[in-house]
BAZASE-659255 format. One record per residue (C-alpha): x, z, y; residue in one letter. Coordinates in steps of 0.001 Angstrom, whole numbers, always signed. Example, Ala and Ser with C-alpha at 12.3 -4.5 7.8 and 13.67 -1.06 7.14 Angstrom:
2
+---------+---------+---------+--------+
:       u :       w :       v : residu :
+---------+---------+---------+--------+
:  +12300 :   +7800 :   -4500 :      A :
:  +13670 :   +7140 :   -1060 :      S :
+---------+---------+---------+--------+
This chain:
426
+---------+---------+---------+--------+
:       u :       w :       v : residu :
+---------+---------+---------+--------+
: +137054 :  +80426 :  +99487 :      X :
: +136673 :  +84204 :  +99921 :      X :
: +135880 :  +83695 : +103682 :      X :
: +133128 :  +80842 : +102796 :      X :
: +131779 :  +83212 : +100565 :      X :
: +131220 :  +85928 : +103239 :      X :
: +129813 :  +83647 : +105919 :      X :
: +127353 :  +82692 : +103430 :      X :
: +126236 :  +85124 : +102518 :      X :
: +126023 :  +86229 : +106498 :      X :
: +124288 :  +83383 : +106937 :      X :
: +121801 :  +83943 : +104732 :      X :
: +121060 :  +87674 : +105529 :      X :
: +120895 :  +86372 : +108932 :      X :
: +117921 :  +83909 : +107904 :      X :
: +116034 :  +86318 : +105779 :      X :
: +116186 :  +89154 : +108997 :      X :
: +114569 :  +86301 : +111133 :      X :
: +111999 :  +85895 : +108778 :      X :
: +111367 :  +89496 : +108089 :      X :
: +110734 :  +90149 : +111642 :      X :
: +108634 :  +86397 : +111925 :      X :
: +106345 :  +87851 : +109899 :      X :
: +106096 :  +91690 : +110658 :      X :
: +105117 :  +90033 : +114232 :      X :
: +102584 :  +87602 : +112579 :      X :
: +104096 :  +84655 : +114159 :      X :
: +104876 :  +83239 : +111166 :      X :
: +105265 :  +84069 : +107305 :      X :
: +104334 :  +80559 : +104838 :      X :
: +107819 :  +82186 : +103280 :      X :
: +106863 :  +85574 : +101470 :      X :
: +110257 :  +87068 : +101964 :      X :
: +108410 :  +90203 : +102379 :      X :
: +107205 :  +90121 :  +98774 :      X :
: +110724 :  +90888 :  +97423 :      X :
: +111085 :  +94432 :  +99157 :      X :
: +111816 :  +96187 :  +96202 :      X :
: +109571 :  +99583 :  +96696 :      X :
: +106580 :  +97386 :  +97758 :      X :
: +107138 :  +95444 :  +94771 :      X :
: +107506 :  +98840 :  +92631 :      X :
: +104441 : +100089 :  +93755 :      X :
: +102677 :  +96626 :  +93181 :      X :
: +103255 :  +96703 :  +90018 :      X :
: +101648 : +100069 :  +89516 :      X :
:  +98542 :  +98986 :  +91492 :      X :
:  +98198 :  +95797 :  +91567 :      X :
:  +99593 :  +94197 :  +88556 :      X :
: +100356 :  +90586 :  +88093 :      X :
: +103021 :  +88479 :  +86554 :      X :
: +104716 :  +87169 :  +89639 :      X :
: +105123 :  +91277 :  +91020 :      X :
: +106369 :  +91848 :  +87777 :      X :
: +108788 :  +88507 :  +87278 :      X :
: +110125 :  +89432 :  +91121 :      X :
: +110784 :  +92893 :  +90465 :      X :
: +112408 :  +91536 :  +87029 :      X :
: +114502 :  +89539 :  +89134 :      X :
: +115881 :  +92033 :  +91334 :      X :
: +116720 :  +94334 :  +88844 :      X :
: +118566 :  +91289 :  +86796 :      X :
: +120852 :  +89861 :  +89520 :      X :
: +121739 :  +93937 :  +90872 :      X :
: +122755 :  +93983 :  +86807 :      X :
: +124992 :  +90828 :  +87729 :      X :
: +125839 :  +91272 :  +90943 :      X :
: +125441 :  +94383 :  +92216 :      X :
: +123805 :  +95440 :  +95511 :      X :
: +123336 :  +92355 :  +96670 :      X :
: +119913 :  +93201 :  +97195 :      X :
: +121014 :  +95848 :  +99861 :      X :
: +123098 :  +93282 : +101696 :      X :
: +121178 :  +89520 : +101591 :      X :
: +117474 :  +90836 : +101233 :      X :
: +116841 :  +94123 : +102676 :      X :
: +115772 :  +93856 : +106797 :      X :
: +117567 :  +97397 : +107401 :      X :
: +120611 :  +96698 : +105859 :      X :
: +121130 :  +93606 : +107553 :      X :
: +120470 :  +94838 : +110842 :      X :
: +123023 :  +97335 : +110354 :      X :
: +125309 :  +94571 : +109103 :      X :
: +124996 :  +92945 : +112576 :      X :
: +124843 :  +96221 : +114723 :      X :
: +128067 :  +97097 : +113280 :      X :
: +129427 :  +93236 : +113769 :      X :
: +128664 :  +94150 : +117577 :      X :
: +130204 :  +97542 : +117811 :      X :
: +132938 :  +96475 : +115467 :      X :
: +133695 : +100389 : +114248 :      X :
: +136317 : +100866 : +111523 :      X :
: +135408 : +102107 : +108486 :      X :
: +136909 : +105043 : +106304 :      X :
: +136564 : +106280 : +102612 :      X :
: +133904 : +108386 : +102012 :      X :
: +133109 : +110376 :  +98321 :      X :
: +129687 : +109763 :  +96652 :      X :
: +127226 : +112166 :  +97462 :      X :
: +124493 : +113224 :  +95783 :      X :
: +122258 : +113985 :  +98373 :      X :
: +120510 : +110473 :  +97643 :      X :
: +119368 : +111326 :  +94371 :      X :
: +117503 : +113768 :  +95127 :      X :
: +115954 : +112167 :  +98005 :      X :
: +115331 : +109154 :  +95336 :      X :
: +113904 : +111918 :  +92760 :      X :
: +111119 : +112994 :  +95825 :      X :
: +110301 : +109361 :  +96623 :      X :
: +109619 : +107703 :  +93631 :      X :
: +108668 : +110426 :  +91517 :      X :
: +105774 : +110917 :  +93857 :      X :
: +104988 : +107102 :  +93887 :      X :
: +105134 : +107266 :  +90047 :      X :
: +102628 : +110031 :  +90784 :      X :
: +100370 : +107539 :  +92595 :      X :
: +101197 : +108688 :  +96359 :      X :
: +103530 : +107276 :  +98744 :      X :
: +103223 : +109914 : +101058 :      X :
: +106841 : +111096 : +100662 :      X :
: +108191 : +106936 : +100816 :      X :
: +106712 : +106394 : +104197 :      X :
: +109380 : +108824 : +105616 :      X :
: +112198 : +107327 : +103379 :      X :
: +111728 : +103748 : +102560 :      X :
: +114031 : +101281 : +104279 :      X :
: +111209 :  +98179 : +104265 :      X :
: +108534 : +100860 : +106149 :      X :
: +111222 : +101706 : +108701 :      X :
: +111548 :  +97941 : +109363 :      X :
: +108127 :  +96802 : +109787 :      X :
: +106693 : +100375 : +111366 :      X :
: +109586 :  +99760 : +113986 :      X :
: +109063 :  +96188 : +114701 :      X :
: +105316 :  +96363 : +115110 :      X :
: +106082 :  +99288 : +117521 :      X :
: +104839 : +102477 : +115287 :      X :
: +106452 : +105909 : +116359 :      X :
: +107447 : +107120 : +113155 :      X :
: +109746 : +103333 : +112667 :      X :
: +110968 : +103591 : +116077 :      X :
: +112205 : +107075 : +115657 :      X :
: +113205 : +106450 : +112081 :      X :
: +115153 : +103363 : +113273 :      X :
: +116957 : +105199 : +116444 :      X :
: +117786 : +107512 : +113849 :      X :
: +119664 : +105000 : +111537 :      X :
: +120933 : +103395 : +114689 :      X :
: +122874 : +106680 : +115592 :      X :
: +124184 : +106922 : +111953 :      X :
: +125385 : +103464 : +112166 :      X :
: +127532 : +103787 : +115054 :      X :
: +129250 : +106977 : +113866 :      X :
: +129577 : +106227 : +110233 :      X :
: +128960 : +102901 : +109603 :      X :
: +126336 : +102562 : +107142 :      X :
: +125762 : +106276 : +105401 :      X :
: +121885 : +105374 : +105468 :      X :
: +122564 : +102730 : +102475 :      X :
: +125144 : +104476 : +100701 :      X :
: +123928 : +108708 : +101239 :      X :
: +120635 : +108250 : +102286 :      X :
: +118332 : +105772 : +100740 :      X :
: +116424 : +106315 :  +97994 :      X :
: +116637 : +102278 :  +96760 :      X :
: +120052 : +102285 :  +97925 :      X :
: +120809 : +104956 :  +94927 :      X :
: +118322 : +103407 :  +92370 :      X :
: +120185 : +100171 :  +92268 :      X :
: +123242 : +101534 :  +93248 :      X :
: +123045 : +103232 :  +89479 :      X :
: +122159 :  +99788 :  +88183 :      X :
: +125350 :  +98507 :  +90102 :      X :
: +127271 : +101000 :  +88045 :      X :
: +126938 :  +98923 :  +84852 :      X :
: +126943 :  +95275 :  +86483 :      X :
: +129216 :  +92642 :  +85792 :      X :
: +130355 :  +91042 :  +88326 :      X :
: +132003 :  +93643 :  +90583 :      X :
: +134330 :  +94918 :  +93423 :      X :
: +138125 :  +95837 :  +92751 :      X :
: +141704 :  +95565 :  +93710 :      X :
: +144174 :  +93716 :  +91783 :      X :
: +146778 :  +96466 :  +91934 :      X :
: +149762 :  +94244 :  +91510 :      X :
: +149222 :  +92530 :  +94729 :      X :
: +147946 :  +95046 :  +97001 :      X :
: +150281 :  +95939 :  +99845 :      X :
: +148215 :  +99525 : +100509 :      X :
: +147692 :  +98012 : +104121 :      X :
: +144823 :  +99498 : +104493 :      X :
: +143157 :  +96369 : +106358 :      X :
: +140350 :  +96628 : +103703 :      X :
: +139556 : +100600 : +104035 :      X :
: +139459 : +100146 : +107608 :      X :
: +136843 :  +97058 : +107823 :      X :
: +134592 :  +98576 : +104691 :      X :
: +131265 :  +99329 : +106254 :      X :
: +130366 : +101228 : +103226 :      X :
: +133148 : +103568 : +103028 :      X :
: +133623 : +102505 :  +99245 :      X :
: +136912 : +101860 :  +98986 :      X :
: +139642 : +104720 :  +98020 :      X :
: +142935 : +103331 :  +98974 :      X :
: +145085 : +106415 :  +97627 :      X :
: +143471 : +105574 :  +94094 :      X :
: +143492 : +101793 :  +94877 :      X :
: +139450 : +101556 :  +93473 :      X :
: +135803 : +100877 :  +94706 :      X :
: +133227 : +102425 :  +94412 :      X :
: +130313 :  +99742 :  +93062 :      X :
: +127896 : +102202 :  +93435 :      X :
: +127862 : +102765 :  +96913 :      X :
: +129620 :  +99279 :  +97736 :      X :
: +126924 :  +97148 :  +99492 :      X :
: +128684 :  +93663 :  +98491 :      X :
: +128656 :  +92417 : +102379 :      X :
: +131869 :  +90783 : +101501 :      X :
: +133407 :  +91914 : +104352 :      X :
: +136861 :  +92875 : +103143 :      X :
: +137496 :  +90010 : +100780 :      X :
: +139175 :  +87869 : +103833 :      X :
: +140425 :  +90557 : +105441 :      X :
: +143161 :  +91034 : +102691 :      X :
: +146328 :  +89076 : +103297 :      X :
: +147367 :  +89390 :  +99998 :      X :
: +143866 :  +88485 :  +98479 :      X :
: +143842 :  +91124 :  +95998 :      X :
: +140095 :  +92149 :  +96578 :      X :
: +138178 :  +90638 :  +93874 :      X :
: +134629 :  +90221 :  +93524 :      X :
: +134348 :  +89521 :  +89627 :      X :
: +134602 :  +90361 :  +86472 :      X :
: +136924 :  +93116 :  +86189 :      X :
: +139873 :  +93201 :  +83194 :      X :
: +139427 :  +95674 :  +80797 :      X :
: +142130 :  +97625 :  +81002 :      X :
: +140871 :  +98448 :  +84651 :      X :
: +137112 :  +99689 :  +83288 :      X :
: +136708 : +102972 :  +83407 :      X :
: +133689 : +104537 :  +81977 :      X :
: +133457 : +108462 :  +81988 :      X :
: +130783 : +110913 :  +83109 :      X :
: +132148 : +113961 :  +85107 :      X :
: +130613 : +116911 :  +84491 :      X :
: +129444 : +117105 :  +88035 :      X :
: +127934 : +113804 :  +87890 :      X :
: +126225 : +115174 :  +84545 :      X :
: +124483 : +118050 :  +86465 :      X :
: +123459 : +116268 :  +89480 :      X :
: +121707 : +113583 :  +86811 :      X :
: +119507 : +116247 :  +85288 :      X :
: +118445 : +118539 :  +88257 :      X :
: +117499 : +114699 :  +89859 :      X :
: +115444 : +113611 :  +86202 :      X :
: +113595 : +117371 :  +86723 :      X :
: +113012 : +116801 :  +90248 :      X :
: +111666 : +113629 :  +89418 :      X :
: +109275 : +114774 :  +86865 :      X :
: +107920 : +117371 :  +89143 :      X :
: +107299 : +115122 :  +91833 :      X :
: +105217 : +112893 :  +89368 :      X :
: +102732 : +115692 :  +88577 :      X :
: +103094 : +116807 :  +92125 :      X :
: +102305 : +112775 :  +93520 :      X :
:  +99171 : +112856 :  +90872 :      X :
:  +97864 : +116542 :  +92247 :      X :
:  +98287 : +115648 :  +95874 :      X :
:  +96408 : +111548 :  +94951 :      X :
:  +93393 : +113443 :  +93997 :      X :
:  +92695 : +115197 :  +96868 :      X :
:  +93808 : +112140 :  +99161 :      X :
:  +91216 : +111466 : +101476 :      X :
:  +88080 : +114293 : +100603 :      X :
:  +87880 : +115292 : +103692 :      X :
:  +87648 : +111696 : +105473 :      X :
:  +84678 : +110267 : +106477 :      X :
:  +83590 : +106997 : +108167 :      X :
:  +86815 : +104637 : +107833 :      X :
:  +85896 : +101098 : +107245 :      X :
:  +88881 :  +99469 : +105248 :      X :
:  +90211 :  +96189 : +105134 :      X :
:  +88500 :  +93625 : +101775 :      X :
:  +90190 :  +94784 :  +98604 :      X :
:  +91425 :  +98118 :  +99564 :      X :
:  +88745 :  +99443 :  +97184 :      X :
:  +88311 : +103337 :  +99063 :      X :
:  +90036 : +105932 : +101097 :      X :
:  +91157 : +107531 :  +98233 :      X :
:  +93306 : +104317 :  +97206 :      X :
:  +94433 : +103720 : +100440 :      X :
:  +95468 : +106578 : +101329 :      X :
:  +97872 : +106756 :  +98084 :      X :
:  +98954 : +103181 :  +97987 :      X :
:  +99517 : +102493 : +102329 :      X :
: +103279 : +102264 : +103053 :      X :
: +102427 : +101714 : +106766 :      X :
: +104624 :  +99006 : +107149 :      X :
: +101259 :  +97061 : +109446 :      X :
: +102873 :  +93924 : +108045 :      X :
:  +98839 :  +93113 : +108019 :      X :
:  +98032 :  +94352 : +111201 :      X :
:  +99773 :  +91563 : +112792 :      X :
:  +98973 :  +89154 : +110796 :      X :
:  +95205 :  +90180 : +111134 :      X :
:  +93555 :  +87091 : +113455 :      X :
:  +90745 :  +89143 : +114697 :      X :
:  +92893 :  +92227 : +115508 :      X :
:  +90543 :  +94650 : +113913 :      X :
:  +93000 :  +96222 : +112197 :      X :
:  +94689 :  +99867 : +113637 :      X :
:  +97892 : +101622 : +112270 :      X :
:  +97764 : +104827 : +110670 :      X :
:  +96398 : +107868 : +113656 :      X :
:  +95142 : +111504 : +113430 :      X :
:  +92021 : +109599 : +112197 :      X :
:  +93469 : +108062 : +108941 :      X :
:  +96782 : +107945 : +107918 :      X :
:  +97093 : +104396 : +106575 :      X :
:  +95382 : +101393 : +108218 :      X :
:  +92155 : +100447 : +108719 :      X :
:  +89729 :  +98687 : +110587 :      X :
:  +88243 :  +99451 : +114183 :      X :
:  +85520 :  +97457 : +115484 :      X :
:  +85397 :  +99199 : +118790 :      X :
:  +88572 :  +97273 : +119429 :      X :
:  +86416 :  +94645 : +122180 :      X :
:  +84196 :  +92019 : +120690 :      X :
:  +85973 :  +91698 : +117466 :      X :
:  +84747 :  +90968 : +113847 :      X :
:  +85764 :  +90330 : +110507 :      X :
:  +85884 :  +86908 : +109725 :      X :
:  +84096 :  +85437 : +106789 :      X :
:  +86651 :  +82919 : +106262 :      X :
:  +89782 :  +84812 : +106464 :      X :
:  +91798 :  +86989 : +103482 :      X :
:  +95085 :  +86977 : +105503 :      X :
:  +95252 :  +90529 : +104898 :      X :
:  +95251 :  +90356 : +101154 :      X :
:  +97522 :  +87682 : +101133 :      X :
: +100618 :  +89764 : +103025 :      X :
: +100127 :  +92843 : +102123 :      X :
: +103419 :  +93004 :  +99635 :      X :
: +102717 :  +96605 :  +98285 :      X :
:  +98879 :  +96163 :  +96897 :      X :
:  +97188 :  +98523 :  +98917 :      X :
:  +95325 :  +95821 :  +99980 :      X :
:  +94358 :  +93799 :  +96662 :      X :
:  +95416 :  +89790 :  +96718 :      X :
:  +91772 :  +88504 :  +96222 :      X :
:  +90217 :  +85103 :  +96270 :      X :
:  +88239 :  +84271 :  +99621 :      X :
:  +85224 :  +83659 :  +97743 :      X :
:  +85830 :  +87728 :  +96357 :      X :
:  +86572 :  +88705 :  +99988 :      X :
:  +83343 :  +86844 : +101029 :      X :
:  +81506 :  +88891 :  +98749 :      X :
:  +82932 :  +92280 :  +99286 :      X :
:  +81269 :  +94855 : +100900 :      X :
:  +83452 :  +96709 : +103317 :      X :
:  +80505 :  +98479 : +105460 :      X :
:  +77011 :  +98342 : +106090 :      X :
:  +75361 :  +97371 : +109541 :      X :
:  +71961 :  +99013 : +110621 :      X :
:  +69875 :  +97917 : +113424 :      X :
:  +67949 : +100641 : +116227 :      X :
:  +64895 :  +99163 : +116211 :      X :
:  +63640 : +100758 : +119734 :      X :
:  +66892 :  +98560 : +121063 :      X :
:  +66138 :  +95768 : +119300 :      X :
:  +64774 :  +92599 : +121693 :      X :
:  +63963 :  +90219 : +118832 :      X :
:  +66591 :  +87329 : +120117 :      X :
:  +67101 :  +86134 : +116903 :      X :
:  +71370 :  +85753 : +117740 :      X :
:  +72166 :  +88104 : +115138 :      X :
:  +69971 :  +86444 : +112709 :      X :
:  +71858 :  +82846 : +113185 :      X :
:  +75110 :  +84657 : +113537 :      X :
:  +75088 :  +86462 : +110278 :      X :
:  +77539 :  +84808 : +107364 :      X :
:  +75261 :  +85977 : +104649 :      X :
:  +72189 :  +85399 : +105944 :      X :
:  +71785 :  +89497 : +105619 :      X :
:  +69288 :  +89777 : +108857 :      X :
:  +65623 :  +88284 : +108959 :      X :
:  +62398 :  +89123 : +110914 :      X :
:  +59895 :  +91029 : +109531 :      X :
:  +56165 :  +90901 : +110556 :      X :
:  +56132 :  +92515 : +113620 :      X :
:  +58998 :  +90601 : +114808 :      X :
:  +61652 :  +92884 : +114765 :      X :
:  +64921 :  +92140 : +112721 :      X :
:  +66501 :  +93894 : +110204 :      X :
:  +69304 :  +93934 : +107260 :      X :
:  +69093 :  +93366 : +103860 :      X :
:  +71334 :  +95744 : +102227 :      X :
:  +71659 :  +93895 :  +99182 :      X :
:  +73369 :  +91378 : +101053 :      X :
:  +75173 :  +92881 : +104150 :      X :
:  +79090 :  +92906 : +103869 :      X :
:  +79652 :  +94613 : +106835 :      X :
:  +82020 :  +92460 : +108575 :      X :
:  +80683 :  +93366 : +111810 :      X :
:  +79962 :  +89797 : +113536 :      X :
:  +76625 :  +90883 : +114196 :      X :
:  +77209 :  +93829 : +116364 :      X :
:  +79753 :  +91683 : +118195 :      X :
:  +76896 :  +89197 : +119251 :      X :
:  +74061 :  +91483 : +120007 :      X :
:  +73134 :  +91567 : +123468 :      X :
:  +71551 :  +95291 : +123558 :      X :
:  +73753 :  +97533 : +121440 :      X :
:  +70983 :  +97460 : +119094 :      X :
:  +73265 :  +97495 : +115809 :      X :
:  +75745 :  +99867 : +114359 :      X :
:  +78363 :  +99591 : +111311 :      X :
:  +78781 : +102248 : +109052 :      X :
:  +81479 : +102774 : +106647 :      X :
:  +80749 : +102853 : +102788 :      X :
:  +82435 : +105112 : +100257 :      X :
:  +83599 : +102223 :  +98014 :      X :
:  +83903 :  +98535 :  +98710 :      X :
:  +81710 :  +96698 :  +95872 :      X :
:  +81438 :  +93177 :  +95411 :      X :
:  +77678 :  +92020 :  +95841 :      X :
+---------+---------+---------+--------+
């Protein structure tokens, strides 16, 4: 039974990786696995409320009070691909002591996300590694050759030292019920599950796990020949429940960190961005200013974007946006896919009829280029461009939503697209 439950659950992390990376690659995502990355879904909340975000990120939080970090093992992209690079290299594993480095790192991250910026998350969050790596973004390839070398020499210290939601639900795993532990009247002291915990949780001297750090990969529950690893409900004689007094003072330098960082994330979100100028933004990320603060740069949309307008953060802007140099390339009216992946609300989920009607940028025609064709003028979605009496076209601002189609179809670079300061719907 113990080894059915472990090759489930591999099976399963297997078929939620293969999605993950399905739709970072745009090839195909009808199955929002995405949308249960627990900092995207944080930050949703926050930004772009709405009672699924909310009911998902309820969810998490419920079955990491049950379960553990399951979460860390079955959902996240990261973890499982270290799951399966250390499956390859098949390294032993060896006891390692809590840390508290991950608090703090925790404290930095989502006290400044708190704070309305995710500057800080985009160099610590295991989902943006993921998709910034897979859709072949420097910062995710370095971040993941990074993790890679950890892996290899200790297994998986990213989850259990490292990452910042690694250490926010490993505290919730602290109190859950259904846990990790050795029945100490059968163990032999072997040492069979030390050796093949990826995690480094368990402490054979003391005979315990540690369900904070322990990842619940199931690994070492049929590796025991005795089968006295348990993943239950533990007696309660065994329950131990004491706060050390370093544990005490790591806790409160991490809560003042954390408040710090929240004024310090607000400070740094209202200067996001005043010093940018002409970046057109993808329908229903509202300005600059929000996208700046709200962008994990995970360019989940980037390839998911049909037209291929969109381009990953540069020295330009550091969040995505939209380049219509990019070839003969437009916005098109009848596409939100965009809003519709983006799992962090940076990009608002809005209807296509609001996308329709949203102004992202404003085209303007050069009238001494103009040749009077009359392409632009059946081309246009809106019906934005008519002739006036001398037979020249131009743009009716009051109607224009920038999507760009009509530079892509005229003839004699007659028409430019500027950038607004704030998408309105007309």
């Amino acid at each position: 039974m113990k080894n059915i439950l472990y090759k489930l659950r591999l099976i399963i992390a297997c078929l939620i990786l293969i999605l993950c990376i399905l739709a970072v690659t745009g090839i195909f995502y009808p199955v929002k696995v995405l949308d249960l990355q627990f900092t995207p879904l944080l930050q949703r909340v926050f930004v772009d409320f709405s009672i699924i975000s909310l009911s998902l990120l309820t969810l998490i939080i419920v079955i990491t009070l049950l379960f553990g970090r399951i979460y860390c093992s079955m959902l996240c992209p990261l973890g499982i691909f270290q799951d399966l690079l250390l499956l390859i290299i098949k390294k032993e594993g060896e006891y390692r002591k809590n840390l508290p480095f991950k608090y703090f790192i925790a404290a930095l991250s989502f006290g400044f996300l708190i704070g309305s910026n995710v500057l800080i998350l985009r160099y610590t969050d295991p989902y943006t590694y993921f998709g910034s790596a897979v859709s072949l973004s420097l910062i995710g390839l370095i971040a993941i050759a990074v993790v890679i070398i950890l892996t290899i020499l200790k297994s998986r210290l990213f989850c259990t030292d490292i990452c910042p939601v690694g250490a926010v639900l490993g505290l919730i795993s602290k109190i859950s019920i259904f846990k990790m532990y050795i029945n100490k009247k059968e163990c032999l002291s072997c040492g069979m599950c030390e050796r093949n915990c990826p995690s480094g949780c368990i402490d054979l001297n003391e005979e315990e796990i540690d369900n904070v750090t322990c990842v619940k990969c199931l690994k070492c529950l049929p590796n025991c020949p005795k089968g006295a690893l348990t993943f239950g409900i533990k007696p309660k004689e065994e329950l131990k429940f004491n706060i050390k007094r370093r544990d005490f003072i790591t806790t409160s330098a991490a809560l003042v960190l954390f408040s710090g960082m929240i004024k310090a994330g607000v400070e740094f979100s209202k200067k996001a961005g005043s010093k940018i100028k002409d970046i057109i933004l993808p329908p229903g990320s509202i300005d600059k200013k929000r996208m700046l603060n709200t962008c994990l740069n995970c360019n989940l949309c980037i390839n998911s974007c049909p037209s291929k307008i969109l381009s990953k953060a540069d020295e330009s802007f550091n969040a995505v946006h939209i380049d219509y140099s990019k070839g003969k390339r437009f916005c098109e009216f009848d596409c939100k896919k965009c809003s519709e992946v983006c799992p962090s609300g940076a990009i608002k989920r809005i209807t296509l009829e609001e996308k329709q009607n949203t102004r992202i940028a404003m085209a303007v025609i050069n009238q001494e280029n103009c040749n009077s064709c009359e392409i632009c003028i059946n081309e246009c979605p809106v019906n934005a461009i008519t002739k006036q009496d001398n037979q020249k076209s131009v743009i009716d601002a009051s109607k224009c939503i920038g999507c760009g189609k009509c530079k892509t179809v005229c003839g004699f670079n007659a028409i430019e697209v500027f950038a607004v300061n704030e998408q309105r719907v007309l």
